[in-house]
C-alpha positions, 0 to 999 in steps of 0.5 A: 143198445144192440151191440151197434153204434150208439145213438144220439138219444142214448149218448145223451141219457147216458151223460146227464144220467151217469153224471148225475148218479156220479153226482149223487155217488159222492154227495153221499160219502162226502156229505155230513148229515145221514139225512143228505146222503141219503137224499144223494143216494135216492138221487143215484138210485132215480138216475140208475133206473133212467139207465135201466130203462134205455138200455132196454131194462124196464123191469129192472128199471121198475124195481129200482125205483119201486123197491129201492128208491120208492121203499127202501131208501125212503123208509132210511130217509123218514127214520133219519129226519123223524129221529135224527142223526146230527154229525157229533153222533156219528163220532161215537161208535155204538160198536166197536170196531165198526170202522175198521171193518167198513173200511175193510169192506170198502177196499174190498167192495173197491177192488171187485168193482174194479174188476168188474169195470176192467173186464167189461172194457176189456171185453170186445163182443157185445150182444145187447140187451134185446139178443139177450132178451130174446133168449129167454122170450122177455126181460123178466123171464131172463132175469129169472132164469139168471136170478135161480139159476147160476146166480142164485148166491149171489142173489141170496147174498143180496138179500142179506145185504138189504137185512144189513142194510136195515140193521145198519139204519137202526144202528144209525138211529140209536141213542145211547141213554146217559141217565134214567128215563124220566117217569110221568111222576117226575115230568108232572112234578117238573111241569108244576115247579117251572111256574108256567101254566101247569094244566090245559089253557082256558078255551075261547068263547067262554058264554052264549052270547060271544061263542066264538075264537076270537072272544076270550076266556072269562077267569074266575075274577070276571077278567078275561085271559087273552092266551086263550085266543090262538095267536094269528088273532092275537098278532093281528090284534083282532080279539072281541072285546068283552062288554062287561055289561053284557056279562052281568046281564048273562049272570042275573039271567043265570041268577034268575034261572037258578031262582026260578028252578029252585022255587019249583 
């Protein structure tokens, strides 16, 4: 925008795209699992970068879709559905205190944004964002000169804000361990006293003449074992039968072979 009057295509982005980071605004603190806010938040994020870009921002825009919804907030989101963080977690506070301060944050984070909000209303010149670009000879060369410039603090603190930011994931994700981790001695005795099949499972397509997926496994009996078939085949009932006629006559050529070898 020029500091003029407002364009049909720009009203138009603004709404869906200002609706739509609202939208995600509140999914995020009113939603109950970590993973769908999260998810909220990268929806806010996306529709953020749609306004950046409009009102002739493209570097910002590009950053906070690489950077934060591409990287960051994706990053959060693989952590919270790989270790996972239910709603009964977020009831037990790791650290004490934690609340109080959030909420203390919050109220504060509240006030200057409604500053922020009251003083660019209040404000009746407007320059636009290409007079400000020009100024410097670009949007990336501006957003420099501002970034180490006046506003180098905050900056800084912004980049401390992101190391908080990851903190506060792994706080999310951690657990509180009641008892001892169990050892391998333990596990193997577990696995033996339960009564199912303690070892690997017998694999299919056990002689030359049937060396196939759907053949079974041959036990020591001379019987075959039908869970050493995978169990799309075994649904589908499509499992070779095993002919035991065949199997005696791979056993006397066996037979004959070990004769043969040891008579030599």
């Amino acid at each position: 925008m020029n500091g003029g009057a407002v364009g049909t295509g720009e009203a138009i982005v603004f709404w869906v795209s200002g609706t739509l980071a609202v939208i995600g605004a509140l999914g995020m603190v009113i939603s109950r699992k970590a993973v769908h806010s999260a998810l909220f938040i990268a929806l806010t994020m996306i529709n953020l970068a749609i306004l950046y870009v409009a009102n002739s921002a493209p570097f910002l825009g590009m950053v906070q879709i690489i950077v934060y919804t591409g990287a960051v907030m994706m990053l959060f989101l693989f952590v919270l559905m790989v270790v996972g963080v239910d709603s009964s977690d977020s009831l037990i506070e790791t650290i004490k205190g934690q609340r109080v301060a959030a909420f203390l944050l919050g109220v504060g984070f509240s006030i200057l944004l409604i500053a922020g909000i009251g003083n660019g209303l209040m404000e009746t010149s407007s320059t636009g964002l290409d007079a400000a670009n020009a100024a410097q000879g670009g949007n990336v060369e501006g957003l420099a000169a501002l970034m180490f410039g006046p506003y180098l603090i905050a900056f800084e603190v912004t980049a401390a804000l992101l190391i908080t930011a990851a903190m506060g994931a792994m706080i999310l994700t951690h657990r509180e361990r009641w008892m001892p981790k169990r050892t391998q001695r333990e596990l193997s005795q577990e696995r033996f006293a339960s009564g199912a099949h303690p070892g690997q499972l017998p694999a299919p397509g056990v002689y030359a003449r049937h060396n196939a997926v759907d053949t079974p496994a041959l036990l020591p009996d001379g019987s075959t074992s039908d869970i050493s078939v995978p169990e799309p085949l075994r649904v589908r009932d499509d499992i070779r039968e095993v002919d035991p006629a065949e199997i005696d006559e791979v056993r006397q050529l066996s037979a004959d072979s070990s004769g043969e070898d040891d008579g030599r």
